[in-house]
C-alpha positions in Angstrom: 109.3 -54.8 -46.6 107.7 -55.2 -49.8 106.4 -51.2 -51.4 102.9 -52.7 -51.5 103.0 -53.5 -47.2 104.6 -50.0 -47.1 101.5 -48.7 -49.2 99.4 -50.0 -47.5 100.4 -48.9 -44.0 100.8 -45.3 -45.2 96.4 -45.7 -46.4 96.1 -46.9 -43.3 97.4 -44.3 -41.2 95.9 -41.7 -43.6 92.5 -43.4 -42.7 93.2 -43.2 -38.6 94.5 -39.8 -38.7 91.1 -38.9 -40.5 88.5 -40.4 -37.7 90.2 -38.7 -35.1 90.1 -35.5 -36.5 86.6 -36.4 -37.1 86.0 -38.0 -33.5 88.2 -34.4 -32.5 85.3 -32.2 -34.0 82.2 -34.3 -32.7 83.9 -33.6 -28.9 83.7 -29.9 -29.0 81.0 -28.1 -27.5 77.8 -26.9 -29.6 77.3 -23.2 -29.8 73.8 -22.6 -29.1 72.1 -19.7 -30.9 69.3 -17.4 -29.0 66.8 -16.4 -31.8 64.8 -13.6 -30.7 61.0 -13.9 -31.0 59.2 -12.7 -34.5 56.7 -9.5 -33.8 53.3 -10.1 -34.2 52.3 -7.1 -35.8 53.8 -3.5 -37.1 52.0 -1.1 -34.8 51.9 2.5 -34.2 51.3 4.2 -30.8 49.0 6.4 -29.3 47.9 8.5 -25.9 44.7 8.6 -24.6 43.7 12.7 -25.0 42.1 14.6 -22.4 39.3 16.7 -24.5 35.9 18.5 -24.1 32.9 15.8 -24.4 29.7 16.6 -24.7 27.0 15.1 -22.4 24.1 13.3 -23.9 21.1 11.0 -22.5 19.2 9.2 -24.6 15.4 8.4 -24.4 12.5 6.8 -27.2 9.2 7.9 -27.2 6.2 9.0 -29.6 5.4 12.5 -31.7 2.5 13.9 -30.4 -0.3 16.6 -30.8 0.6 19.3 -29.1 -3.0 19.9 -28.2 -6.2 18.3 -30.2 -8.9 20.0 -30.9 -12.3 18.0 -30.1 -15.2 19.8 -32.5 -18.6 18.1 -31.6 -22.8 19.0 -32.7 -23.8 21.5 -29.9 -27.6 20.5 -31.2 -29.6 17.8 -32.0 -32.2 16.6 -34.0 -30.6 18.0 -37.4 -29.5 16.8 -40.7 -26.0 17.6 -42.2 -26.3 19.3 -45.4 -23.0 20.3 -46.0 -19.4 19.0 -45.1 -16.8 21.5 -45.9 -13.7 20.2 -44.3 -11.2 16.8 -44.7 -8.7 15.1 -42.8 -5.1 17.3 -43.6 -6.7 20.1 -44.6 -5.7 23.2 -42.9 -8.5 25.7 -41.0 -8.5 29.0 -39.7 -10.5 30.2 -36.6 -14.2 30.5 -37.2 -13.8 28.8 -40.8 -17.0 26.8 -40.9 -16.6 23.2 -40.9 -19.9 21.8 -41.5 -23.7 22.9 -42.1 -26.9 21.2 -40.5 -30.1 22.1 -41.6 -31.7 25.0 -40.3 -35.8 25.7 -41.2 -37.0 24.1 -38.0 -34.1 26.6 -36.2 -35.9 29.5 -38.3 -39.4 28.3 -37.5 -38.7 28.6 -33.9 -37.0 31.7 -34.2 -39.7 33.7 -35.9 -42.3 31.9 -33.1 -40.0 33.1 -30.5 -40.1 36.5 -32.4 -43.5 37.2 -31.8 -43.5 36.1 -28.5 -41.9 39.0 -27.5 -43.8 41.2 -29.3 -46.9 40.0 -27.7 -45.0 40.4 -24.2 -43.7 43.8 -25.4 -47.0 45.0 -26.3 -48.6 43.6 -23.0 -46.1 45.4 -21.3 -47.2 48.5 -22.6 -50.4 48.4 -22.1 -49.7 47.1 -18.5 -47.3 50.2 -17.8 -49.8 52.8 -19.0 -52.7 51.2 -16.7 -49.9 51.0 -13.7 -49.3 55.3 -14.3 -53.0 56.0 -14.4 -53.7 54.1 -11.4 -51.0 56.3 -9.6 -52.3 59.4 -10.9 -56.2 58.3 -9.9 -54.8 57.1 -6.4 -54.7 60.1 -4.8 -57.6 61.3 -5.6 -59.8 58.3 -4.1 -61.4 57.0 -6.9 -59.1 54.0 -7.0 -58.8 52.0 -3.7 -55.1 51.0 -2.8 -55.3 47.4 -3.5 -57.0 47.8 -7.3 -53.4 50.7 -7.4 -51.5 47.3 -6.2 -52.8 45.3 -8.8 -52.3 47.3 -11.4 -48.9 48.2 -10.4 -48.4 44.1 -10.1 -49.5 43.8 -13.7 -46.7 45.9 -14.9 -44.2 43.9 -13.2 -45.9 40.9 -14.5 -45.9 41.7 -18.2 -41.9 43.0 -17.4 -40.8 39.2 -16.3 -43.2 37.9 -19.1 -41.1 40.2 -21.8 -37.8 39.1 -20.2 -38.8 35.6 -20.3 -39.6 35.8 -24.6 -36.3 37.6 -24.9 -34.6 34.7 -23.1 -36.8 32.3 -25.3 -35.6 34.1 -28.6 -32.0 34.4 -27.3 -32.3 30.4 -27.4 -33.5 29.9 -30.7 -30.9 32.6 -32.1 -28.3 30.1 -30.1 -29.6 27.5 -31.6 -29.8 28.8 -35.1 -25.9 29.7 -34.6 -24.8 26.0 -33.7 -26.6 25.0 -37.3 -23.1 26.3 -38.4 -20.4 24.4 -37.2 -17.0 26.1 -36.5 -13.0 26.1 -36.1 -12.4 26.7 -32.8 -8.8 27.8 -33.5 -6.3 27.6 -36.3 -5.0 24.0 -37.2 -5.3 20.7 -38.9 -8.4 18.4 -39.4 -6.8 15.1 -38.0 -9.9 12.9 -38.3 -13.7 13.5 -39.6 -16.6 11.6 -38.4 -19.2 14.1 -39.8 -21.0 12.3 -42.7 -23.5 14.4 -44.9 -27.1 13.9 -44.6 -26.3 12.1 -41.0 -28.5 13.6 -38.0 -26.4 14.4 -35.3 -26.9 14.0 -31.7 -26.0 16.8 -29.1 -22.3 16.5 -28.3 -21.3 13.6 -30.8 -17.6 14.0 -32.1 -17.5 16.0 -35.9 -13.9 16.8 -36.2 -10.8 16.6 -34.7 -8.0 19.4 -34.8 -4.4 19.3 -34.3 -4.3 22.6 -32.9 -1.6 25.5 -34.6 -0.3 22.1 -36.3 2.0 22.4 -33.5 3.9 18.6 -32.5 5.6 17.7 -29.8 7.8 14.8 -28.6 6.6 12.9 -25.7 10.3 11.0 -24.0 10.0 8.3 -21.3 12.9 8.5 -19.1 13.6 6.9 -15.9 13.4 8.6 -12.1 17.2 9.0 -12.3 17.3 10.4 -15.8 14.4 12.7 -15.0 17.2 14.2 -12.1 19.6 15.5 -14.6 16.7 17.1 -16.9 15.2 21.0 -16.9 13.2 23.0 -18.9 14.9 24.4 -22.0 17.3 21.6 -22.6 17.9 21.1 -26.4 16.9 17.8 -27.7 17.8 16.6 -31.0 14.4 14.2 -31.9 15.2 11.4 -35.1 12.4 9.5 -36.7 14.6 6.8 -38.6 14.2 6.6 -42.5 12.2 10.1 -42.3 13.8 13.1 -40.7 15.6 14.7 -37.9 15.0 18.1 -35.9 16.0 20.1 -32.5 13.5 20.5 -30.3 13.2 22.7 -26.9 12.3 20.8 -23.5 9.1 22.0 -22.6 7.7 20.5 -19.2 8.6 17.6 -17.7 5.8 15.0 -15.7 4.8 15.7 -12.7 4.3 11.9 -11.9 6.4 9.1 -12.8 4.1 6.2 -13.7 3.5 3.5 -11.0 4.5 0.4 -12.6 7.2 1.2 -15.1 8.6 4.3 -12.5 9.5 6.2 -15.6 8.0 9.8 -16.7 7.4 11.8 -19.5 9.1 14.6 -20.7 7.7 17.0 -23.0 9.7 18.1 -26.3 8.2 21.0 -28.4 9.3 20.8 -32.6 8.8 24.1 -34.2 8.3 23.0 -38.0 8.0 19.6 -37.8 5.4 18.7 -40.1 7.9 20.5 -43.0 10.4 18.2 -41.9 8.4 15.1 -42.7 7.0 14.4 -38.9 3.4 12.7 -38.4 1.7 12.7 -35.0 2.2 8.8 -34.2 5.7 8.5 -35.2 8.5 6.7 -33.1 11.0 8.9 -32.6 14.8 9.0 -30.6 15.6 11.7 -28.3 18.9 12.8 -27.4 19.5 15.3 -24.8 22.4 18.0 -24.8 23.7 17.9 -21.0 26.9 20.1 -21.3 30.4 19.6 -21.9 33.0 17.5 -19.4 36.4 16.4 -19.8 37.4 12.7 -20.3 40.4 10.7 -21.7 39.2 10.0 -25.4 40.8 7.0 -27.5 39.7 6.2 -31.2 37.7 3.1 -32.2 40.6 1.9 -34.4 42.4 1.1 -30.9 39.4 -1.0 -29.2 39.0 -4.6 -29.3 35.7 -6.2 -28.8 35.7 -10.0 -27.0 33.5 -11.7 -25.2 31.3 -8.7 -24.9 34.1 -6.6 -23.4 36.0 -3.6 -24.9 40.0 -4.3 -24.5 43.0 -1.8 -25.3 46.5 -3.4 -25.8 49.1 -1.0 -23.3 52.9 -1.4 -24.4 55.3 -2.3 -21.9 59.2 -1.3 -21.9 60.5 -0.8 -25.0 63.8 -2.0 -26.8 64.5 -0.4 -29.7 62.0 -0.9 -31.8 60.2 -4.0 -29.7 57.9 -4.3 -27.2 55.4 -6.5 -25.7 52.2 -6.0 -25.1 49.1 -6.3 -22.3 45.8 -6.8 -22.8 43.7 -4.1 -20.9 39.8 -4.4 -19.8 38.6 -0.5 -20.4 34.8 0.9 -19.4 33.6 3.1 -22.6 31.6 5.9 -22.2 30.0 9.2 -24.4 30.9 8.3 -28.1 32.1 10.9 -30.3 32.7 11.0 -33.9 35.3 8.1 -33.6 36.3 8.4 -30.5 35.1 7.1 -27.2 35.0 7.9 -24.0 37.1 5.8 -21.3 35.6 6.0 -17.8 38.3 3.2 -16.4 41.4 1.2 -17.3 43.3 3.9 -18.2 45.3 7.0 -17.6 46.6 9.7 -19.8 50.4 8.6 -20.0 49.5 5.1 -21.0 50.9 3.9 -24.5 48.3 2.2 -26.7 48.6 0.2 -29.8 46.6 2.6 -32.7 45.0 0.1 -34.7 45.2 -4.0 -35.5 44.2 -4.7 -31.7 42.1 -7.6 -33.1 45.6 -9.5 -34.2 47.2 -8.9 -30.9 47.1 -11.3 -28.0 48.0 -10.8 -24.5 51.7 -10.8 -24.2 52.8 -10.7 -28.0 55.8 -8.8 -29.5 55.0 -6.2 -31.7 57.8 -3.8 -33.8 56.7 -0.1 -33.4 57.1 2.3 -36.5 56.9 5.4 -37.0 53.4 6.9 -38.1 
């Protein structure tokens, strides 16, 4: 055998020995690698906390008069002369308001004046004829019925005098009303008195927000009305103008047949120097108390679909968990906090914040806040 058959054998071999070693390899079993899922998110975890939450209903409604004032002509016939009083401006009791004209008053006066003179002085002449007739009367010279008559014409010029004092006690009533008045302190909300205008008995002058006191007028419903007394404090907000605490005054005594809602009555000390106009809307919200409630912060909610979620850890290895989507019920807000009237209870373990990233069933790492 020839060195080149003998080299050529040996490649050969060297070439066989190298596929099977090959062929060897692809015949062992593959190792298969478990990879363990990626977390979602890094979270931190909270508890729901039992705490102290105060109890509020809310209502809208309208500020209010407390009382208005309706100042009307208590006599006809007479021109304005003078109009003392705008709208805004602040009266006091018996300030006078307006002026009608008052000759015609004083004309009638000084006629009703000497009216009762005449009937004073026919009285007195009447009485003097009435005590001689009952002097003469027993003497004869006067027969009983002339006494009668005489006697009758005293009490005739009496009611005569009684009837010019209640003339002149008109006129001087009449001469007052020329003058019209505040009938209690307040402010002039409108004016309808115009000068030189001839007024007609019991047409509108002025109208008066009486003390400048407000109120808030609430509309609540039948059930809302139940959990409402007098005295209640009531914090009233007129957006974009002011705030202030208010007292519950009254409440309805009706509800109102169609909508089945009443009004409740709010008193505002000092509104008008915190910006508040009669007219304004206004929110109401009532303090009911205190109660305790498991409490979680916003940061933890997730709003879908119109529904508030929580995302609850489940067991726990090492520093992974997975996580369940829980449907809560919110109630009272506070600060950042709400309320959570179901879904949960006070043990439960809660993702703190990034529940919008989460989905039912991820993986998420925990750390340490």
């Amino acid at each position: 055998m020839t060195k080149g058959k003998i080299g050529a054998l040996l490649t050969a071999l060297i070439v066989l020995l190298g596929f099977g070693i090959i062929a060897g390899r692809s015949n062992k079993p593959a190792v298969d690698h478990v990879f363990a899922p990626k977390p979602a998110l890094n979270i931190t975890v909270i508890q729901p906390v039992l705490r102290d939450i105060p109890k509020t209903l809310t209502a809208n409604g309208s500020i209010a008069a407390w009382q208005e004032a309706i100042i009307g002509s208590e006599i006809s016939d007479l021109r304005l002369i003078e109009v003392n009083a705008q709208v805004g401006e602040t009266v006091k009791k018996g300030q006078v308001l307006a002026v009608f004209s008052d000759e015609s008053v004083l004309a009638d006066v000084a006629q009703s004046r000497a009216a009762l003179a005449e009937a004073e002085a026919n009285l007195a002449d009447a009485r003097d004829n009435a005590e001689r007739a009952k002097h003469i009367s027993a003497s004869g010279a006067l027969s009983s019925q002339q006494v009668n008559q005489y006697l009758t014409g005293e009490k005739t010029a009496k009611a005569k005098v009684q009837s010019a004092k209640a003339q002149l006690d008109s006129q001087m009533l009449r001469l007052k009303y020329t003058r019209i008045l505040a009938s209690d302190d307040g402010v002039i909300s409108s004016r309808s008195a115009t000068l030189g205008a001839v007024a007609t008995k019991g047409q509108e002058l002025y109208r008066m927000i009486r003390k400048n006191r407000l109120e808030w007028r609430g509309e609540v419903t039948a059930a809302e009305m139940a959990k409402l007394k007098s005295g209640i404090t009531v914090n009233v907000d007129v957006p974009n103008v002011g705030s202030i605490k208010g007292k519950l005054r009254a409440l309805a005594p009706t509800l109102d047949e169609k909508s089945r809602n009443g009004l409740v009555y709010v008193d505002l000390p000092e509104a008008t120097q915190h910006g508040l106009r009669s007219g304004m809307f206004a929110n109401g919200e009532f303090q009911l108390g205190m109660n305790a409630g498991l409490t979680i912060p916003q940061t933890a909610l997730s709003l879908r679909e119109g529904f508030s979620y929580v995302f609850k850890l489940g067991e726990q290895n090492g520093e992974i968990a997975k996580v369940s989507q829980v449907k809560v019920q919110l109630g009272q807000r506070t600060d950042d906090s709400f309320e959570i009237l179901s879904g949960l209870k006070p043990d439960d373990r809660l993702v703190a914040s990034g529940a919008s990233f989460l989905a039912d069933g991820d993986t998420v790492r925990v750390v340490q806040p």
